[in-house]
N, C-alpha and C positions, 0 to 999 in steps of 0.2 A: 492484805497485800495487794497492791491495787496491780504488779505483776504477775497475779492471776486474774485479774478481770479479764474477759475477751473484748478486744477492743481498743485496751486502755495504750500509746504508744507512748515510745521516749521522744519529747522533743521540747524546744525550748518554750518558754514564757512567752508570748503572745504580745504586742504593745499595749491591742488590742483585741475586740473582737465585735465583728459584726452580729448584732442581736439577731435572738429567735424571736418574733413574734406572732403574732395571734390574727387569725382570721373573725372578724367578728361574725357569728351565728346567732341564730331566732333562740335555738335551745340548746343545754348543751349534748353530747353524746351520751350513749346508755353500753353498758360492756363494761368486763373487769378488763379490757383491755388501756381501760381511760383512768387517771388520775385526775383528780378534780384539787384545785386549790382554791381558797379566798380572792379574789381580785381585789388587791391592795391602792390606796387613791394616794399617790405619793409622788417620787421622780424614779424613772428606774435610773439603776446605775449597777455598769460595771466596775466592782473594787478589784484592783490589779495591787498583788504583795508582792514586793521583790526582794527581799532579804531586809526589809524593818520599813523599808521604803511604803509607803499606800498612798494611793493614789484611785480617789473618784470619778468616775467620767461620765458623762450622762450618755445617753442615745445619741445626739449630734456631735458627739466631741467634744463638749465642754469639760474643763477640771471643775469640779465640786469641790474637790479635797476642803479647801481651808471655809467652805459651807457649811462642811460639816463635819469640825474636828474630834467631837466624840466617838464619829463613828468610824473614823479614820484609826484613833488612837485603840479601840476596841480590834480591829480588823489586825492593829499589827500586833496584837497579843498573841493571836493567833497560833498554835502549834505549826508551822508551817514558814519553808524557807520561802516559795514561792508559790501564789495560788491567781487564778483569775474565778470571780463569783460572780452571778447574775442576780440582780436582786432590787428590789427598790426601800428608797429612804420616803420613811414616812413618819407620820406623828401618831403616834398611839394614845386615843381616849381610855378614861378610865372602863369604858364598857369593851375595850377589846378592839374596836371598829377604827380604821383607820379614817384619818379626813385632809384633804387637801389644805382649807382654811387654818386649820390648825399647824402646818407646817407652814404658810407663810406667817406664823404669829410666833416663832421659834425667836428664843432668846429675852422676849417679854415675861412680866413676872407672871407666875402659876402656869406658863407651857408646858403643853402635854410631851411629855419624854420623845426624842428623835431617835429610831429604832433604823439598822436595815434589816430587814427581809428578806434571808437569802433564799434563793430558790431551786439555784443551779451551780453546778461546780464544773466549771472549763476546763481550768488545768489545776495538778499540783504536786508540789513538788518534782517535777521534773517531767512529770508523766501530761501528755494529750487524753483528755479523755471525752472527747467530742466524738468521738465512735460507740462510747458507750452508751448501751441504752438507757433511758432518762432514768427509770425505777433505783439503777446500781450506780447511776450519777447522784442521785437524791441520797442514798442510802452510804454513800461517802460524806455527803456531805454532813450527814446530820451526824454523825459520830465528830466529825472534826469540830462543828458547834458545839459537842454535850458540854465542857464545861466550859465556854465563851463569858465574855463580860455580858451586860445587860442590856448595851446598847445593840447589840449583835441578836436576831433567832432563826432561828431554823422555820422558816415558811412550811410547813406540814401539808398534808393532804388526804385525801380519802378515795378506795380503788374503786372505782364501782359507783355507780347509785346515785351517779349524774344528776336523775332530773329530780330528784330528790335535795338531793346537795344542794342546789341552785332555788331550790323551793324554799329551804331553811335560810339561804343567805335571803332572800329576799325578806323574806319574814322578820329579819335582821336589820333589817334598811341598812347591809353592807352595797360597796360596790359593784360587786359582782362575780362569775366565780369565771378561772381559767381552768379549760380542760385542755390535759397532756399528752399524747401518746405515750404507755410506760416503756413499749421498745423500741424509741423514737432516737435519734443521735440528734446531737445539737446539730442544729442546720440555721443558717441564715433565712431571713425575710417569711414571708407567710407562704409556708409550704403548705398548711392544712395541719401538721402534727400538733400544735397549739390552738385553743381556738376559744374565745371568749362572746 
């Protein structure tokens, strides 16, 4: 009941929302106070639902939507009248690894499946939840994914074990790993809570 989260308030749909983003650092932080994710090589995008409505918008304001209708039609399956997600669209190889090349080759025959990646959950249904801290914004979200279409996944992560984490991406030839603050509230611009 997300009217027990502390934090979580009532208020309306967003148009949008100013992104969190990532301070780039040498390495990443060490503490279970940090969640580590994959650093995904994509477009990030805000998916804004508004009762079947979906709507993509990148980092500058651009619509994506009709870019990328699978991920659009995925989004509005959604259990949810109204939701804003942070996340990026990207192309998934068959190893897992996402690649930029491979999203500009979208809609050619044998392309790799156009996924979003969601990361963050803003609002939903009715509720603000940019006070919340990120661990219990994460942990909403991933229940509202469990049964999503396939174009749609839950961006996961790992507590703890940073420079570790960022050892294995490497070793991966991923693009790199973003660490979180887990009692971090959604905030705009490069506070320091994110940091890649």
């Amino acid at each position: 009941r997300l009217a027990d989260l502390r934090g979580a308030a009532r208020g309306p749909l967003l148009r949008t929302q100013p992104l969190a983003l990532a301070m780039v650092v040498e390495a990443p932080p060490d503490g279970d106070e940090w969640l580590h994710e994959i650093k995904h090589d994509g477009y990030r995008i805000v998916a804004r639902i508004d009762e079947g409505e979906v709507r993509l918008v990148s980092r500058n304001g651009k619509d994506w939507t009709k870019e990328f209708p699978q991920v659009a039609r995925a989004l509005g399956r959604l259990p949810a009248g109204t939701a804003l997600l942070d996340g990026e669209v990207a192309a998934v190889l068959s190893s897992g690894a996402t690649s930029f090349q491979a999203l500009q080759r979208r809609g050619t025959p044998g392309a790799a499946p156009i996924v979003y990646l969601a990361f963050d959950l803003i609002h939903l249904d009715g509720w603000d939840l940019r006070e919340l801290r990120l661990d219990e914004r994460k942990e909403v979200l991933r229940r509202l994914l469990e049964s999503a279409p396939a174009a749609l996944r839950f961006s996961d992560h790992v507590r703890g074990q940073g420079p570790e984490f960022f050892e294995r991406a490497r070793e991966a030839g991923l693009e790199g790993v973003v660490s979180k603050r887990a009692s971090a509230p959604y905030r705009e611009g490069r506070g320091g809570d994110w940091r890649k």
